[in-house]
C-alpha positions in Angstrom: -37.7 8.6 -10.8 -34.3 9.9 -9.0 -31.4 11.3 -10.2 -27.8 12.0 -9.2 -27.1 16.2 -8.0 -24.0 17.9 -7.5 -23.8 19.8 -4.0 -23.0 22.8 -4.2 -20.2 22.8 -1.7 -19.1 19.0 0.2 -19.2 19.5 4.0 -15.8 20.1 5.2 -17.1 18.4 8.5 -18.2 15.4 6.5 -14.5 14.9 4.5 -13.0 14.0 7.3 -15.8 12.4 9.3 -16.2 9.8 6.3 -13.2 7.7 7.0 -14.7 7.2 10.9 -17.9 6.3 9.6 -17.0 4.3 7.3 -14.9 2.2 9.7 -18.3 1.8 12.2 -20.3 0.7 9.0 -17.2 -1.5 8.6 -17.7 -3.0 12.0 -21.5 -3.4 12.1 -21.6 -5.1 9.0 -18.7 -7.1 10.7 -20.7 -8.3 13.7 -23.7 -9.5 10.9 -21.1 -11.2 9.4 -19.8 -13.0 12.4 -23.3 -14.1 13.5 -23.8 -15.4 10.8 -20.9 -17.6 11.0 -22.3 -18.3 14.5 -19.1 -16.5 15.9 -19.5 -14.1 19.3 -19.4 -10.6 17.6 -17.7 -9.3 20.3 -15.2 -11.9 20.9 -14.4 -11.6 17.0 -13.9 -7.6 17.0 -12.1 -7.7 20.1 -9.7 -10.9 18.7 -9.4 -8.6 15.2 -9.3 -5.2 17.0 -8.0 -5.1 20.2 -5.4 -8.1 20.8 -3.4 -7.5 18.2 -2.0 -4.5 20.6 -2.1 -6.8 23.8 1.5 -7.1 24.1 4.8 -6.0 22.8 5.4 -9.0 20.5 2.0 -8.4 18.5 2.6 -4.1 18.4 6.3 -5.5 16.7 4.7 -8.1 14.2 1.7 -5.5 13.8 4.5 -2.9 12.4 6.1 -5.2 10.2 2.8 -5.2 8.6 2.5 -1.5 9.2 5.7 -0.3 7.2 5.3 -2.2 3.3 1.2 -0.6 3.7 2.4 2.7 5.1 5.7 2.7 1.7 3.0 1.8 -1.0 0.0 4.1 0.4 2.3 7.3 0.4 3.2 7.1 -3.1 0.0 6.0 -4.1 -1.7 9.3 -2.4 0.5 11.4 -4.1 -0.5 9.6 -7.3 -3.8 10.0 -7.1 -3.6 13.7 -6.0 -1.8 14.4 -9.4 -4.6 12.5 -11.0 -2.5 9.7 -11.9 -4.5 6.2 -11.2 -2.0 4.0 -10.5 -3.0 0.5 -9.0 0.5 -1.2 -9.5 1.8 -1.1 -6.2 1.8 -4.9 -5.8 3.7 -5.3 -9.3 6.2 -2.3 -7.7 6.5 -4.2 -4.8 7.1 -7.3 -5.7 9.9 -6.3 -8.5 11.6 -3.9 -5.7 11.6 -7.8 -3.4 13.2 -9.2 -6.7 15.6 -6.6 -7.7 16.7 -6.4 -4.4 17.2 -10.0 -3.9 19.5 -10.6 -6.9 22.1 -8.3 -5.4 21.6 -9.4 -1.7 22.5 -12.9 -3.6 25.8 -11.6 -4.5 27.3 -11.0 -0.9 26.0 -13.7 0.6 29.2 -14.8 1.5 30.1 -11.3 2.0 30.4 -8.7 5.0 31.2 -5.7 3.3 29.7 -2.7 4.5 28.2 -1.7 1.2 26.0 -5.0 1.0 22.6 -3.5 3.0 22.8 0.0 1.4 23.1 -1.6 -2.5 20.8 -4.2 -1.7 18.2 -1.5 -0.7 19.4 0.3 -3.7 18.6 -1.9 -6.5 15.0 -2.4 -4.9 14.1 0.9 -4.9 15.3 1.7 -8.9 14.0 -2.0 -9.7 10.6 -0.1 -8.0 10.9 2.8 -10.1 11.6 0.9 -13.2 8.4 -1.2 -12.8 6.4 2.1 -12.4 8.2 4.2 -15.1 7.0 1.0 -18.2 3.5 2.3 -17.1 4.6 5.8 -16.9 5.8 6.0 -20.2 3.2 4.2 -21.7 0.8 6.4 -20.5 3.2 9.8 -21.8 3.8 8.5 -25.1 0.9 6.1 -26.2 -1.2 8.2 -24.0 -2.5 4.1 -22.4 -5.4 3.6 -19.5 -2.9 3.6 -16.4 -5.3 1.5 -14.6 -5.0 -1.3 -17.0 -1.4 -1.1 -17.5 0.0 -1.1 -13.7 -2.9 -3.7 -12.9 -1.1 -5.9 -15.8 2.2 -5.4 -14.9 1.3 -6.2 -11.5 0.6 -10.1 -12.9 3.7 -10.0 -14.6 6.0 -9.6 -12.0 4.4 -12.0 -9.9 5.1 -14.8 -12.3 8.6 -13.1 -13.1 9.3 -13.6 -9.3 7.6 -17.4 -9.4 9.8 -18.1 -12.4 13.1 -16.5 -10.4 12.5 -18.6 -7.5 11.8 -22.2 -9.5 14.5 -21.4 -11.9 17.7 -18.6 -11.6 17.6 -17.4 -7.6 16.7 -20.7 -5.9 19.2 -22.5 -3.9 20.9 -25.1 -4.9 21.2 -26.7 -1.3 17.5 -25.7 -1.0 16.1 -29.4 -1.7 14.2 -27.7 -4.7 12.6 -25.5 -2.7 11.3 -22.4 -4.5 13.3 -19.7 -2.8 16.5 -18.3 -2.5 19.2 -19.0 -0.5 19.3 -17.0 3.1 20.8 -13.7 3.3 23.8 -13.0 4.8 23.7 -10.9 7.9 25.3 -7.8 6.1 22.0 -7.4 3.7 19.6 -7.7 6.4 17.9 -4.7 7.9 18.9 -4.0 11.5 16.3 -4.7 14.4 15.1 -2.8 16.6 13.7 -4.6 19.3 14.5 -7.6 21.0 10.7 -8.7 21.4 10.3 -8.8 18.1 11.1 -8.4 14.2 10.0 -4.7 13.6 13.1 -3.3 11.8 14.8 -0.3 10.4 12.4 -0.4 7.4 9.5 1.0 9.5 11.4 3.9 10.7 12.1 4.4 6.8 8.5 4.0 6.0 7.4 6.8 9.1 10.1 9.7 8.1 9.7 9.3 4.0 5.8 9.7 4.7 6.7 12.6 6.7 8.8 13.8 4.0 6.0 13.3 1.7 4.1 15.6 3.7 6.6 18.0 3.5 6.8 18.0 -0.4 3.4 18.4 -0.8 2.2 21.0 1.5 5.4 22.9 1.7 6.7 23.0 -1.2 6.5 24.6 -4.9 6.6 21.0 -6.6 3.7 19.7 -4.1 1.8 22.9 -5.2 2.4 22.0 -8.9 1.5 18.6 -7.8 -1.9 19.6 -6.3 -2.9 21.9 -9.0 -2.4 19.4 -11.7 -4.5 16.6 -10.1 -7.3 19.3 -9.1 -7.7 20.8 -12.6 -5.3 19.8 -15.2 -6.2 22.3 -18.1 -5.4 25.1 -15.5 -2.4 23.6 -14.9 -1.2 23.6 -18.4 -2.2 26.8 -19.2 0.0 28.0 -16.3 2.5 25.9 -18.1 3.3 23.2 -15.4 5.5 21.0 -17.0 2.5 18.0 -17.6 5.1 14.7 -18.2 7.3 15.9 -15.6 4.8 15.8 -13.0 3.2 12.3 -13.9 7.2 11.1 -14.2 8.1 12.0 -10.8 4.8 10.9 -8.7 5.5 7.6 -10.5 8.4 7.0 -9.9 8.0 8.6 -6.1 5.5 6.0 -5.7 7.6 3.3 -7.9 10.5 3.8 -5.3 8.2 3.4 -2.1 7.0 0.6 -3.0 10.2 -1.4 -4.1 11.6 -0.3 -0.8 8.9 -1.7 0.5 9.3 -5.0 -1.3 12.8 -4.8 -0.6 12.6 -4.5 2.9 10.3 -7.7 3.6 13.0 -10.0 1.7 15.6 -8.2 3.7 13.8 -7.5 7.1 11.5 -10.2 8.5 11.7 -13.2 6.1 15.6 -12.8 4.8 15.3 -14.8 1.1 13.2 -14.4 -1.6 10.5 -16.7 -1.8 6.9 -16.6 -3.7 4.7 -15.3 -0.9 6.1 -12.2 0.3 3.2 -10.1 0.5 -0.5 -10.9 1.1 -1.4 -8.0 -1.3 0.0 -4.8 0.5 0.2 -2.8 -2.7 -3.6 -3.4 -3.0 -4.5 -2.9 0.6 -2.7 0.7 0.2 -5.1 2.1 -1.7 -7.4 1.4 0.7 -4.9 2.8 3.3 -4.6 5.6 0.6 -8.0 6.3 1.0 -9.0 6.0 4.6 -6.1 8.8 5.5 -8.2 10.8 2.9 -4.7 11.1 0.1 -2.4 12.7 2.9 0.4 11.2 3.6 0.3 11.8 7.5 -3.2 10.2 7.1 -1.6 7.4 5.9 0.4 6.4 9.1 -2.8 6.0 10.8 -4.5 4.4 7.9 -1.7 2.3 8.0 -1.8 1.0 11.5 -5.5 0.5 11.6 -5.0 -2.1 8.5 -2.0 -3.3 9.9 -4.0 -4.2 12.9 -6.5 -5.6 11.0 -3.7 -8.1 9.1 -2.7 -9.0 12.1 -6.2 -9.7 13.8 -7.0 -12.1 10.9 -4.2 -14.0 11.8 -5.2 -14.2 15.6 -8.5 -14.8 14.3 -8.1 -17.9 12.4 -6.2 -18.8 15.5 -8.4 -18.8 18.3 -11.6 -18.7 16.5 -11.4 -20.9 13.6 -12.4 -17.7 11.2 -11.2 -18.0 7.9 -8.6 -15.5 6.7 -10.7 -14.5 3.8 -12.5 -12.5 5.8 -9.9 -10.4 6.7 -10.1 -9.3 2.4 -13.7 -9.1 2.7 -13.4 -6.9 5.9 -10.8 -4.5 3.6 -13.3 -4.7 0.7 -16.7 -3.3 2.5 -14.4 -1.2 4.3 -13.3 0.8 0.2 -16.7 0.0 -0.6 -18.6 2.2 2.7 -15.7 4.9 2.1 -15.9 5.5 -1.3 -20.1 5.6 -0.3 -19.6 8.3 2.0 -17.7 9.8 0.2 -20.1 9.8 -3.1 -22.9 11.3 -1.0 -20.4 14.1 0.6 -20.7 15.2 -2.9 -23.9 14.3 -4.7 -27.5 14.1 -3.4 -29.8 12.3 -4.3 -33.5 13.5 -5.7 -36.5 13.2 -7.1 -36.6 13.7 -11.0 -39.8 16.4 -10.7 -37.2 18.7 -8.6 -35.3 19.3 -11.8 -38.3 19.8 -14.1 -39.7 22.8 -11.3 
């Protein structure tokens, strides 16, 4: 018989080492994986891995992917650091893609300088709106968070299917489901002529700086730390409970509609029904691997980003499926969140208790 200890203090050392282990569990159940789909290990981790950085066009496309992970794992982190388990990012994202569709539909035959900044505008408070049903929910019926935002992240997927069969697709679209093309003066600005990495990246780099900032610099990322480390505590040195939940919600409500936002305006330019491969559930992973901190993050993000992008290559010059790619994300949660259970419990033998 075995049972589950508490250490008496986690390994500092072993915090941060986790998220580097885990990736090297990552890759050597990767190579099983690829033998056994009678793939060349190496060729696969270096077509996943390494050439999705070979030249300039794949570091621009790997970017795109970069910035919606990078939005959605920022406000996630600081979330989960307020002990607030919010898993709607997709539902965030995806109503921040629709709310900030509807108005880039309105000056499509417009160039009016106010077009881009409203368009990014009402994707960013459609964002927060999506996050503050859950929020309130939770603060006034006191609801399981996780259930809610996972819910509402089904929701307004089909609300965006329905938009795009029925009230935002083009008429001249041949009954396509999507959206008519954006005009120039809604789209995001690019920033490099090898490729379609655009002005939302640079938004998605300084806001997680600025997260940074807020939490380790300043008295509302204290408040913010203390609450999700010991909430009682908290309370009793009357921290303003509701007020804290409302704004890492929304925080991380607004992040992500940017996010959503700046796909339909950035690299794709119309709404249509596939505009994310499930960022807002690949950031928690990112969330996780840069260990909740939103400087963490950037790297967390790239190193998914790359791996988005390998699975494209992959299914390109290798025939591997792209599911793989998920299952690769999946062990990947799974090895962390192992690491990180054993940072802080041991494992042993039932008769150590009894002596």
């Amino acid at each position: 018989m075995i049972q589950v200890q508490a250490r008496t203090e986690p390994s500092t050392l072993m915090t941060f080492a986790s998220p580097f282990l885990a990736i090297v569990l990552t890759l050597i159940f990767g190579s099983l994986l690829f033998t056994a789909l009678d793939k060349d290990p190496l060729q696969a981790l270096h077509v996943l891995l390494i050439l999705p950085l070979s030249d300039a066009y794949n570091i621009s496309e790997m970017l795109v992917k970069m910035g919606p992970l990078l939005l959605c794992a920022v406000g996630l982190a600081l979330c989960y650091r307020a002990n607030m388990w919010n898993i709607g990012a997709e539902g965030q994202l995806l109503a921040g893609a629709l709310g900030g569709s509807t108005v880039a539909l309105m000056f499509v035959d417009s160039n009016s300088a106010f077009a881009m900044p409203l368009t990014l505008l009402g994707g960013i408070v459609s964002g927060m709106a999506w996050a503050g049903i859950a929020t309130l929910l939770k603060v006034k019926f006191n609801s399981n968070l996780i259930l809610t935002t996972i819910m509402l992240n089904y929701i307004a997927l089909y609300l965006l299917i329905w938009a795009v069969h029925g009230p935002l697709r083009d008429p001249e679209g041949f009954g396509f489901p999507e959206s008519a093309l954006f005009s120039d003066a809604t789209l995001l600005p690019v920033l490099s002529d090898s490729g379609r990495v655009h002005l939302g990246v640079v938004f998605a780099i300084v806001l997680a700086l600025f997260a940074w900032f807020l939490l380790a610099k300043t008295h509302l990322g204290f408040k913010i730390r203390v609450y999700g480390a010991d909430e009682p505590a908290a309370i009793y040195a009357g921290y303003n409970a509701k007020a804290i939940s409302w704004f890492v919600m929304l925080f991380a409500g607004a992040l992500a509609g940017l996010a959503g936002v700046s796909e339909v305006a950035g690299p794709i330019g119309q709404l249509t029904p596939n505009i994310s491969p499930g960022y807002g559930y690949s950031a928690i992973i990112v969330a996780y691997l840069g260990r909740l901190h939103p400087a963490g993050a950037i790297v967390a993000a790239i190193f998914l980003a790359i791996l988005y992008m390998g699975g494209d290559l992959a299914q390109i010059e290798m025939g591997i499926p792209i599911a793989v790619v998920g299952m690769f994300q999946g062990i990947l949660l799974f090895f962390l969140l192992a690491c990180d259970f054993f940072i802080r419990y041991r494992i042993v033998p039932l008769r150590e208790k009894m002596a």
